[in-house]
C-alpha positions in Angstrom: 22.7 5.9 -9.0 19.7 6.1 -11.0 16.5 4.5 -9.4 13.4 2.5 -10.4 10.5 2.1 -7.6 7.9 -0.5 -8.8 4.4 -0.7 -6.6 1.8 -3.1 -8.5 -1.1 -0.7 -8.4 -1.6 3.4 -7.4 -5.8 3.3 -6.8 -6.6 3.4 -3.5 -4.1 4.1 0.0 -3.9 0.9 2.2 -1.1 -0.4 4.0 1.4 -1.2 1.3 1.0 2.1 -0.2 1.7 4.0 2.4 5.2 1.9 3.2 5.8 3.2 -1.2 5.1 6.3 -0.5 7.9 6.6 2.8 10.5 4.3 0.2 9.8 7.0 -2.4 10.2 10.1 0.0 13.8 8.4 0.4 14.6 8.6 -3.2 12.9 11.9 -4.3 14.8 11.9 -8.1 13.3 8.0 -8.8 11.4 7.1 -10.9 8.1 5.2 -10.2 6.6 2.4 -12.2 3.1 0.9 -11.8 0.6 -1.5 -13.7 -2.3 1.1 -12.7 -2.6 4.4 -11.2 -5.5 6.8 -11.0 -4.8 10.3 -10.9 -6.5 11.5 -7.5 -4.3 8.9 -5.4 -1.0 9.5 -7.5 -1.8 12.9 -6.3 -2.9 12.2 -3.0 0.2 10.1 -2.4 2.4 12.9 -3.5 3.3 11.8 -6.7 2.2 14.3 -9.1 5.1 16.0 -10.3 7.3 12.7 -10.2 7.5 10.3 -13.7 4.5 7.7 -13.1 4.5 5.2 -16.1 2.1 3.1 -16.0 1.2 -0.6 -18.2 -0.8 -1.2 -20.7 -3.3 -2.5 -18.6 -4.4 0.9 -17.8 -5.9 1.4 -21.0 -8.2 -1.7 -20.7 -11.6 -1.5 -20.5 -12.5 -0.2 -16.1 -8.7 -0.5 -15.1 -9.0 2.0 -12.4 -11.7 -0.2 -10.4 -11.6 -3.6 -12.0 -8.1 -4.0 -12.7 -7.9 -7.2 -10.2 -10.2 -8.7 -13.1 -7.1 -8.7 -15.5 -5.0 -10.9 -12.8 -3.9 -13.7 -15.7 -2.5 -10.1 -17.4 -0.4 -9.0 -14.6 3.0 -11.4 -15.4 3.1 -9.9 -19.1 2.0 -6.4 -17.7 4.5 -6.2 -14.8 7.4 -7.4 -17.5 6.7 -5.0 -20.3 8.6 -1.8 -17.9 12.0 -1.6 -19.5 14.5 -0.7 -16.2 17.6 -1.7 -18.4 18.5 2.0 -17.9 18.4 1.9 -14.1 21.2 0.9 -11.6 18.7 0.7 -8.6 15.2 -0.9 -8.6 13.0 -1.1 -5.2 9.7 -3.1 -5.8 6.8 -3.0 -3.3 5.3 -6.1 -3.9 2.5 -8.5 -2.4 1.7 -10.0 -5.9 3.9 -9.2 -9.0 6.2 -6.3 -8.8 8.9 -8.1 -7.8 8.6 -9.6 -11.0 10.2 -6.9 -12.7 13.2 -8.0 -15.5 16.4 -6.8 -14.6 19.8 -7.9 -15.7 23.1 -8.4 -13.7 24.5 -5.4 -13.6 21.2 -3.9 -11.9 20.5 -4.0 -8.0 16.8 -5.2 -7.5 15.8 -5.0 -3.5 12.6 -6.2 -3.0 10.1 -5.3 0.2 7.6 -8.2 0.2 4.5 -8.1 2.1 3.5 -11.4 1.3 3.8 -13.9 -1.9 1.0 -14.0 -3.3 -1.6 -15.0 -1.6 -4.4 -16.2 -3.4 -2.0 -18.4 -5.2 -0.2 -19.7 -1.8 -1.6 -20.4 1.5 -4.8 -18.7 1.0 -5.3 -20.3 -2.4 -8.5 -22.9 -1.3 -10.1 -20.1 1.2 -9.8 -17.7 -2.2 -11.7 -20.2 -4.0 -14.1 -21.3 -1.4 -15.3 -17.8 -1.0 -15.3 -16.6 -4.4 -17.3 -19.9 -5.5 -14.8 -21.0 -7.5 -14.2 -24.6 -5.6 -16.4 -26.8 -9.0 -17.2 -25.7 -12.5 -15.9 -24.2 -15.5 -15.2 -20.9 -13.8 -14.1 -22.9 -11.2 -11.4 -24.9 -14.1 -10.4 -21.9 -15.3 -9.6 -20.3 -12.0 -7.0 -22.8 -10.7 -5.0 -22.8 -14.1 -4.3 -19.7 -14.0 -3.3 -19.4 -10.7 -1.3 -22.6 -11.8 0.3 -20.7 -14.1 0.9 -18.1 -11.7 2.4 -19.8 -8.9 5.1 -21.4 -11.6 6.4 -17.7 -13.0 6.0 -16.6 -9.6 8.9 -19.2 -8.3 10.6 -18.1 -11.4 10.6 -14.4 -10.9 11.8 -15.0 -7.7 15.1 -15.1 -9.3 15.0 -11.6 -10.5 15.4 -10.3 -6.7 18.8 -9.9 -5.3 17.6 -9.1 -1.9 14.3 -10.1 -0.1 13.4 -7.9 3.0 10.4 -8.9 4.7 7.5 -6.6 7.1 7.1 -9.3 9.5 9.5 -12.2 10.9 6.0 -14.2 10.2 6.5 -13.3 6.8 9.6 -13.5 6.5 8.8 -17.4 7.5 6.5 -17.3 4.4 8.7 -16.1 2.3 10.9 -19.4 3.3 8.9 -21.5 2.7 7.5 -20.4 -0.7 10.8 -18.8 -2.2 13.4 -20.6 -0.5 14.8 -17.3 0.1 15.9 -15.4 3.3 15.3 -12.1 4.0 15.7 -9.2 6.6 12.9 -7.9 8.5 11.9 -4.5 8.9 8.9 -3.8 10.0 6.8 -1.1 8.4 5.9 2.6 8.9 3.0 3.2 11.4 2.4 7.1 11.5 2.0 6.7 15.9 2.9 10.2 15.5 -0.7 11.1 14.2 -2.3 9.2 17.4 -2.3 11.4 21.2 -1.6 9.3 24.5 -5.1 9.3 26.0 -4.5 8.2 29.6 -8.4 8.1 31.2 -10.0 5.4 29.3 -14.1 4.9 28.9 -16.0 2.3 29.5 -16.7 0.6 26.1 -14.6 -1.8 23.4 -13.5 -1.1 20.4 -12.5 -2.5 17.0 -12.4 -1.2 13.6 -12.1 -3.3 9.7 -13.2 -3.5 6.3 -15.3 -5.8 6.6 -14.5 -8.8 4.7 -14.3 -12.7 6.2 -11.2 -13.2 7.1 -11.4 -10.4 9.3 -13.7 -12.0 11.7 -15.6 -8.5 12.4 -18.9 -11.0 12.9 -17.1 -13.2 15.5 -16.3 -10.3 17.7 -19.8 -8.8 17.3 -21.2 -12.6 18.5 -19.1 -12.8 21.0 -20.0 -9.3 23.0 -23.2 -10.1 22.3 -23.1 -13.0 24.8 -21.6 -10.2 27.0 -24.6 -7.9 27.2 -22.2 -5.7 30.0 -19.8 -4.5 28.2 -20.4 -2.0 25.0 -18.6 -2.5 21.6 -17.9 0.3 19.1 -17.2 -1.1 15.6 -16.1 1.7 12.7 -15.8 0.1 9.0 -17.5 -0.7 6.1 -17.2 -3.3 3.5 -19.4 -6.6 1.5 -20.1 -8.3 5.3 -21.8 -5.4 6.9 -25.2 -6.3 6.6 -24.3 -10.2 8.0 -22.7 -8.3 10.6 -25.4 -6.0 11.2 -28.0 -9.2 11.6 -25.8 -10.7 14.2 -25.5 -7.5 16.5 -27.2 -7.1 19.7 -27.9 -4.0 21.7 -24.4 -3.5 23.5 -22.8 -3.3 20.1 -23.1 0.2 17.9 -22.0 -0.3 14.6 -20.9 3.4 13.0 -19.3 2.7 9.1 -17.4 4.1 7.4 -16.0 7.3 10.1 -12.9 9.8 8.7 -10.1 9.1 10.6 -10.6 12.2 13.6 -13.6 9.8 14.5 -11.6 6.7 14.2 -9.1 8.3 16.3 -11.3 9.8 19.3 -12.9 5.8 19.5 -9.8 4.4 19.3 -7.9 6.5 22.0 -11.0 5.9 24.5 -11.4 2.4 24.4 -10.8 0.2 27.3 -9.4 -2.3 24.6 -9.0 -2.5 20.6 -10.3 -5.7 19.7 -8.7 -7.7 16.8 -9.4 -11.2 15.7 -7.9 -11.3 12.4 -4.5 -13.2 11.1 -2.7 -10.5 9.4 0.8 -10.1 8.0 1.7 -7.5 10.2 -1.3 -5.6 11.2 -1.2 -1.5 11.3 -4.3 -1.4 13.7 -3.1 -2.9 16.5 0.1 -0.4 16.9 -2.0 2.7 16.1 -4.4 1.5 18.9 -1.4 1.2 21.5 -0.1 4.6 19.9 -3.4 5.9 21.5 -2.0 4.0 24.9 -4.7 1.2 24.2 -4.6 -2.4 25.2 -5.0 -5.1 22.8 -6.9 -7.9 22.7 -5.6 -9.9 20.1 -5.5 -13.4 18.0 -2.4 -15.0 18.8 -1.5 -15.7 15.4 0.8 -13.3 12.7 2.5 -10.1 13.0 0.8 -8.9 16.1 3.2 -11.4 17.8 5.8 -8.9 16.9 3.7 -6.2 18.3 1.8 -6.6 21.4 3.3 -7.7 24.4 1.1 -9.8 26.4 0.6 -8.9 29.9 1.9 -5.8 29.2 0.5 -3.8 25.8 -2.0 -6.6 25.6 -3.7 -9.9 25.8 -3.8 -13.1 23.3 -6.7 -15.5 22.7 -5.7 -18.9 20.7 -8.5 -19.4 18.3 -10.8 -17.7 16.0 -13.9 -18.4 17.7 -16.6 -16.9 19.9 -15.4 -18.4 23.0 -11.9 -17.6 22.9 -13.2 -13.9 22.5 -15.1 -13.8 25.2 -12.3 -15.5 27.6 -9.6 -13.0 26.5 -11.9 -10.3 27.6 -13.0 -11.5 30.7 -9.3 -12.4 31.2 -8.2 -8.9 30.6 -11.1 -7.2 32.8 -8.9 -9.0 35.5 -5.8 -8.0 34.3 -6.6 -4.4 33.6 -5.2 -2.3 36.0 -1.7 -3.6 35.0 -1.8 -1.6 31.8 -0.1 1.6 31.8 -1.8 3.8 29.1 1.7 5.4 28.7 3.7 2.2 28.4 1.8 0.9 25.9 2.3 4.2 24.0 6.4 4.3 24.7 6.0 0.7 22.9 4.3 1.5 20.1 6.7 4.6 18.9 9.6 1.7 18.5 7.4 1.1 14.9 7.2 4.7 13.9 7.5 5.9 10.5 11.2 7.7 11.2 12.5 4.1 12.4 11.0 2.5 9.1 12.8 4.8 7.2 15.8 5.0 8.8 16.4 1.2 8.5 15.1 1.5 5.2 18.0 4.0 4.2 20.5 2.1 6.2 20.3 -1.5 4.5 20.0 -0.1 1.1 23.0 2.1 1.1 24.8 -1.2 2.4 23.7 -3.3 -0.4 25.1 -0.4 -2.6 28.3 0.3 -0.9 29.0 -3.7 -0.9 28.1 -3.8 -4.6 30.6 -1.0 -5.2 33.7 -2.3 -3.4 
């Protein structure tokens, strides 16, 4: 069969990136199709002797940085690839490469990691924090993503088969698309992270840091715990709110490469992580190390820490609830085995993701071909 892989953007290596670039070491002879790409992570990625075609949106004017400017763009951008020639197509998409055209004698799985979420659930948060709640930009900014929740529902219909990263999202994708889908969760490279069964004395969490995050409420809340020590690596628009609201107990490093990342991570006594995320690589690379999570009971880390026994949950995003989860686990503590927690997190491994990966696509195809 000849195959079409469709990521909505090559610039920098996050999360949904790195699940492409495992779908794409599955199909080594497919070609790849993307609105932008800059060179250094195409070759980062791997990708530089494979066919990368890009939109015309990578001609525009600071595409390799600003290309989230040319959002109302991305519709007319994603639908310009011509895949008529392909049998296959595979789109990673959290905002509009599922969007691709195909017709019906095509195949087009999709792996979502979210509908869009600016123009869903997060669609009033997006404008609170950008400032785009009143105004003319304010006007502006909710017609198109107006515009862009209609041809979203519509492109919906261009996807044969949904398969989602999260049950949680596979929920979302429910409720927005009226659509099921499988779950399979995505790669984590636990493989990278060493079992580190003597733990020190100190916290630990690590995040761009952005709001929804909550980097600032963890920060608050061990500084009303002036006992305990908190190591915090990341960088982002919030670190010098973050900064302010530090005390003494908490060391805040930046930006670290990941061997530093690492060495914190596998000596906490806990990884700390308030945010609601879709799935949420941080916690399982944490319990790679044989760390114990303290988490937000909300979202995909409900499908990977198990409390009492990889972890503990706390209900609500708030300074209190922090605080109690971590005096809850100082009581709880010796119950964690560094090396169960590890056993637990290689069930998420990057050979299981593609293994799954492999299996449900050659069973679409060998359905289609009976």
């Amino acid at each position: 069969m000849k195959v079409a892989l469709v990521q909505e953007w090559l610039t920098i290596i996050g999360g949904s990136e790195n699940v492409f670039k495992e779908i794409a070491s599955l199909f080594p002879e497919a070609d790849i199709y993307t609105l932008v790409a800059d060179p250094e992570t195409i070759k980062t990625l791997g990708f530089q002797n494979r066919k990368v075609t890009t939109s015309f949106i990578q001609s525009l004017p600071f595409a390799k940085t600003k290309y989230r400017s040319y959002l109302p763009l991305f519709p007319m951008a994603i639908e310009s690839f011509d895949l008529s020639e392909y049998d296959l197509i595979i789109s990673s998409s959290h905002a509009v490469a599922k969007g691709v055209l195909t017709h019906s004698g095509q195949i087009h799985i999709c792996y979502c990691h979210s509908p869009m979420r600016y123009a869903w659930d997060l669609y009033h948060q997006y404008l609170n924090q950008s400032g785009l709640n009143k105004g003319l930009k304010g006007f502006l900014a909710k017609f198109i993503l107006h515009r862009l929740r209609t041809w979203d529902i519509i492109s919906t219909n261009r996807v044969d088969y949904f398969i989602a990263n999260s049950a949680y999202i596979a929920k979302r994708i429910k409720k927005v698309y009226n659509r099921s889908s499988v779950v399979i969760h995505p790669n984590v490279s636990t493989d990278e992270f060493n079992l580190v069964a003597q733990k020190g004395e100190y916290y630990f969490t690590c995040s761009r840091f952005v709001p929804y995050k909550k980097i600032d409420l963890i920060v608050q809340a061990f500084a009303k715990m002036p006992d305990k020590k908190l190591y915090v690596i990341g960088d982002g628009p919030d670190f010098k709110k973050v900064s302010k609201l530090a005390a003494s107990n908490t060391i805040l490093l930046g930006y670290q490469p990941f061997n530093e990342l690492k060495k914190y991570m596998s000596g906490a006594r806990a990884f700390v992580f308030a945010a609601e995320e879709d799935f949420g690589i941080l916690p399982v690379e944490a319990q790679a190390c044989g760390t114990p999570v303290i988490a937000y009971k909300k979202g995909g880390v409900l499908e990977t820490v198990i409390e009492n026994y990889t972890g503990v949950y706390f209900n609500e995003q708030s300074v209190t609830a922090i605080t109690e989860a971590v005096n809850e686990f100082e009581k709880l503590s010796q119950m964690f085995k560094p090396a169960d927690i590890a056993t637990h997190a290689s069930k998420f491994s990057t050979q299981r993701f593609k293994a799954e990966f492999r299996g449900f696509v050659n069973d679409i195809v060998n359905k289609h071909n009976k």
